[in-house]
C-alpha positions as CSV (number, residue, x, y, z in Angstrom):
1,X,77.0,30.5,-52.7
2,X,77.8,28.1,-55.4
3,X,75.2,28.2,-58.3
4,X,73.5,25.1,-58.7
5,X,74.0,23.5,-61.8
6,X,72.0,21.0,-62.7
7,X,68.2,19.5,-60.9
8,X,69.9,16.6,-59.3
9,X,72.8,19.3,-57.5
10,X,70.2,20.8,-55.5
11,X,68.1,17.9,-54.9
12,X,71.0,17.0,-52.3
13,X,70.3,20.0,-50.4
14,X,66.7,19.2,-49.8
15,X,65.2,17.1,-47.7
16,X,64.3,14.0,-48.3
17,X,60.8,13.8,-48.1
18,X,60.0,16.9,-49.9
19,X,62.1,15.1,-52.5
20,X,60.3,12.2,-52.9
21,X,57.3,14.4,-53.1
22,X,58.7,16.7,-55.9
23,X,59.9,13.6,-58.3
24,X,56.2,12.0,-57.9
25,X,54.4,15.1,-59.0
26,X,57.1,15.4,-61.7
27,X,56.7,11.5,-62.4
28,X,60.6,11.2,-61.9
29,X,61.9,8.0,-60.2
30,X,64.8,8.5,-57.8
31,X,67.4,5.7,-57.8
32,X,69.5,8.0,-55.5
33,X,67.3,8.6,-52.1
34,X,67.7,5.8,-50.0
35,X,65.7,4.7,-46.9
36,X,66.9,3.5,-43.7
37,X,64.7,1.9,-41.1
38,X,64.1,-1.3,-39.1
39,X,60.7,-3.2,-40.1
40,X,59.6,-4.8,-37.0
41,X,57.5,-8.2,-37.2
42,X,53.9,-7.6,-37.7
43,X,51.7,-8.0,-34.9
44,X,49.1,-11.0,-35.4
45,X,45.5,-10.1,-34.7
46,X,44.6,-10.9,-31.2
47,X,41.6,-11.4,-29.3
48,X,40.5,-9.7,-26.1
49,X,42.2,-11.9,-23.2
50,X,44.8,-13.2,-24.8
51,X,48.1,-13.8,-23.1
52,X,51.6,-14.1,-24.9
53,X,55.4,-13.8,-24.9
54,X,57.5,-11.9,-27.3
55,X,61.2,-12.7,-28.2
56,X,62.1,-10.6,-25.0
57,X,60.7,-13.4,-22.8
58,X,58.2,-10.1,-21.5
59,X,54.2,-11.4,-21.2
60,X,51.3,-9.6,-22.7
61,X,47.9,-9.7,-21.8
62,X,45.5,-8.1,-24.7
63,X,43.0,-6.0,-23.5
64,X,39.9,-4.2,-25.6
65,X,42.1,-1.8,-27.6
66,X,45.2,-2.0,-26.5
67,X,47.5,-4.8,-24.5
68,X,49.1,-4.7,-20.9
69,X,52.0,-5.7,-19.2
70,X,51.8,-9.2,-17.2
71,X,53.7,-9.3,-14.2
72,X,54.3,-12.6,-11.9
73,X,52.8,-10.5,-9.1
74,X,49.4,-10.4,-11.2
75,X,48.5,-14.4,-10.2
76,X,49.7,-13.4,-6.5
77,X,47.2,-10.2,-6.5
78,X,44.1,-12.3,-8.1
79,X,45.0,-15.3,-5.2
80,X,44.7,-12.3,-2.4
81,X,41.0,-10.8,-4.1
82,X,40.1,-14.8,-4.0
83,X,40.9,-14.8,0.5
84,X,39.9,-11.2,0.9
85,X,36.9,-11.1,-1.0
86,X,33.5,-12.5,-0.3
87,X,32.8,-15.6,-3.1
88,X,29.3,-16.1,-3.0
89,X,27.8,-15.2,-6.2
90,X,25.6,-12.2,-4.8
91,X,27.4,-10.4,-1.9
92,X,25.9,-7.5,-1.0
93,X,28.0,-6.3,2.0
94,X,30.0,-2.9,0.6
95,X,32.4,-2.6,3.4
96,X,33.4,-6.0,5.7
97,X,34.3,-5.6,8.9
98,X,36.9,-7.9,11.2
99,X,34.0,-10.7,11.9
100,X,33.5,-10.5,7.8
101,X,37.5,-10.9,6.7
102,X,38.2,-13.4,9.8
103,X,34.9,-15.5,8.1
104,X,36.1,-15.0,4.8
105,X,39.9,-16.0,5.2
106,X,38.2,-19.4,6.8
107,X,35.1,-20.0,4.7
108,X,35.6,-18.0,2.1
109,X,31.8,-15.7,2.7
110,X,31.5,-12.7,4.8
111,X,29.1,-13.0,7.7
112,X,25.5,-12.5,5.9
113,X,26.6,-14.6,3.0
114,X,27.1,-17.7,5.5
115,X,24.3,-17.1,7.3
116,X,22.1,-17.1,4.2
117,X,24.1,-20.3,2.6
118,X,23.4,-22.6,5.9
119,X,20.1,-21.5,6.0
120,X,19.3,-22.8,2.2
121,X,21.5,-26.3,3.9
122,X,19.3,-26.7,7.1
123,X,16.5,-25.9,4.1
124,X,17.2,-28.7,2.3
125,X,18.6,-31.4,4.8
126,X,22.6,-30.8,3.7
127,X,22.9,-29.1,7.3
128,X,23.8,-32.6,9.2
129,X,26.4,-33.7,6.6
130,X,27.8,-29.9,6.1
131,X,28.3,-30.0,9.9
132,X,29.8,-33.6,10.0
133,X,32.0,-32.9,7.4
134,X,33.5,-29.6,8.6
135,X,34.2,-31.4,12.5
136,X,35.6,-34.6,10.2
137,X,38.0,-32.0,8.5
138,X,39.3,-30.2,11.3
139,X,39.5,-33.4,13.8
140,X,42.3,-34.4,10.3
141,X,43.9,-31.5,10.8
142,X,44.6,-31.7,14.1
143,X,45.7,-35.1,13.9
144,X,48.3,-34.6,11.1
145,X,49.7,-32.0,13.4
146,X,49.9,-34.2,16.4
147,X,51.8,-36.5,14.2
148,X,53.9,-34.1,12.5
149,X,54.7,-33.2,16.6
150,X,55.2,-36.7,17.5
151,X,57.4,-37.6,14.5
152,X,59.6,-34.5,15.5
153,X,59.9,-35.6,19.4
154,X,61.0,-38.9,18.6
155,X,63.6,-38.1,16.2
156,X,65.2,-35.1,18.6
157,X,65.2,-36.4,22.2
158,X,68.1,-37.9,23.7
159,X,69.7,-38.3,27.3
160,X,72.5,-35.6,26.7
161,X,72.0,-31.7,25.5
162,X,74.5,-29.4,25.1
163,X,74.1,-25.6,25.1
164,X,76.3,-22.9,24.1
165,X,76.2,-19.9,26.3
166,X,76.3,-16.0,25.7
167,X,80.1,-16.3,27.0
168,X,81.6,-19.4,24.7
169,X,80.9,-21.6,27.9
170,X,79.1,-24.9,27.3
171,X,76.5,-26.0,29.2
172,X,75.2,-30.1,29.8
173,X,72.6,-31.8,31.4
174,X,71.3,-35.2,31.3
175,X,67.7,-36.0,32.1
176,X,67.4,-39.5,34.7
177,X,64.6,-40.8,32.9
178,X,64.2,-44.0,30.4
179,X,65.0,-42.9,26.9
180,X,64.4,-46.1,25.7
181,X,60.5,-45.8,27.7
182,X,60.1,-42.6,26.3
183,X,60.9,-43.6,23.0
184,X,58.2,-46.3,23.0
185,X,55.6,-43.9,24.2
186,X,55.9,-41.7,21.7
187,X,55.7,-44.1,18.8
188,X,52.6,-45.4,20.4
189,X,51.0,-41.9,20.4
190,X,52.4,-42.0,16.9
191,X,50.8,-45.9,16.0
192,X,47.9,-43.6,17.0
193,X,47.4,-40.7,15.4
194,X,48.1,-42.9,12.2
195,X,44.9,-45.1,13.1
196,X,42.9,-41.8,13.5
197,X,44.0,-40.3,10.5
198,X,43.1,-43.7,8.4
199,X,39.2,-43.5,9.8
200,X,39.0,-39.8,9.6
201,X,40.1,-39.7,6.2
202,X,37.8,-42.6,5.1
203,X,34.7,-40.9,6.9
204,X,35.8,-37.8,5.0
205,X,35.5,-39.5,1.8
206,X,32.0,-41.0,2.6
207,X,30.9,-37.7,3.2
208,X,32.2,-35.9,0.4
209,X,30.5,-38.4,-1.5
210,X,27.3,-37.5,0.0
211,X,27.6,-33.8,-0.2
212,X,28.0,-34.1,-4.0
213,X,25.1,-36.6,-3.8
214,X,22.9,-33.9,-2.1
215,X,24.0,-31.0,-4.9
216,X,26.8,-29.7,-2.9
217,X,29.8,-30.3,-4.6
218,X,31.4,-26.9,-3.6
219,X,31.4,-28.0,0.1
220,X,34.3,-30.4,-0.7
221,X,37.6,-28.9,0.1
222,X,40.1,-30.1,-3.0
């Protein structure tokens, strides 16, 4: 091996760090050594439960000593605990049964949790209103369907309809009946279901009014 000739010959042998540590205890500065690296941005200071998105269009969520991945699968999960999940403030049932998730997916509390809530309303003379209000809300329901139904009907029948077959044949047949009659019937039943949607939606209103009157506010369906 070549004899070294001089400090600085051998300082290219050695590694770097150990270099940098022998020129600070022997006060040298090195003009040589040079560093190569990528300084990333510095990460603000964020609180617990903040959410943000970096340059990478990824979302964070911070969590106490350390941060998490957000997904778009996260809202869908907390939507499912909110339909699955009893949502009265203090639910004791540990495990619900099919009478608890059917109640739940329609009224948001497992069975003991509604009994318990109408109780408190027949308690304090809400019960009549609550019970008004819930027939007022489905009786809507039903009627927007009927005129969704109607609407369809009187947009899709005709005299004629064709069919194709399994084999490429075509099949007709007229009905021998009064299209124009028919026609006229349904928009009737349609004229209708309008009318009882108009009063159902006002007595709805009158009694949402009287729910939030009563202290009740979280009866009203948004």
């Amino acid at each position: 091996m070549e004899k070294r000739t001089s400090w600085e010959q051998e300082n290219k042998y050695i590694h770097k760090s150990r270099k940098k540590i022998i020129d600070t205890v022997f006060g040298r500065e090195d003009n040589t050594q040079q560093t190569f690296g990528y300084e990333g941005e510095v990460e603000p200071d964020r609180n617990v439960g903040d959410i943000w998105t970096d340059k990478d269009g990824k979302t964070w969520q911070q969590r106490d000593g350390y941060k998490i991945s957000v997904t778009k699968f996260d809202d869908l999960r907390e939507y499912l605990k909110t339909i699955t999940n009893c949502s009265a403030k203090e639910c004791h049932t540990d495990k619900y049964d099919h009478i608890d998730k059917k109640l739940i997916a329609k009224t948001g509390m497992c069975f003991t949790c509604l009994q318990r809530y109408e109780t408190e309303l027949r308690n304090d003379g809400t019960w009549p209103f609550y019970e008004d209000y819930k027939l007022t809300c489905n009786k809507l329901s039903v009627a927007y369907e009927l005129n969704q139904k109607y609407t369809d009907a009187i947009t899709d029948i005709k005299r004629a309809y064709e069919q194709v077959n399994e084999d490429g044949t075509i099949s007709k047949w007229e009905w021998d009946i009064d299209i124009e009659k028919v026609k006229s019937d349904i928009q009737k039943d349609i004229d209708n279901t309008k009318k009882a949607i108009k009063l159902l939606k006002t007595r709805k209103t009158k009694l949402e009014k009287k729910l939030v009157e009563l202290g009740h506010p979280e009866i009203v369906k948004k």
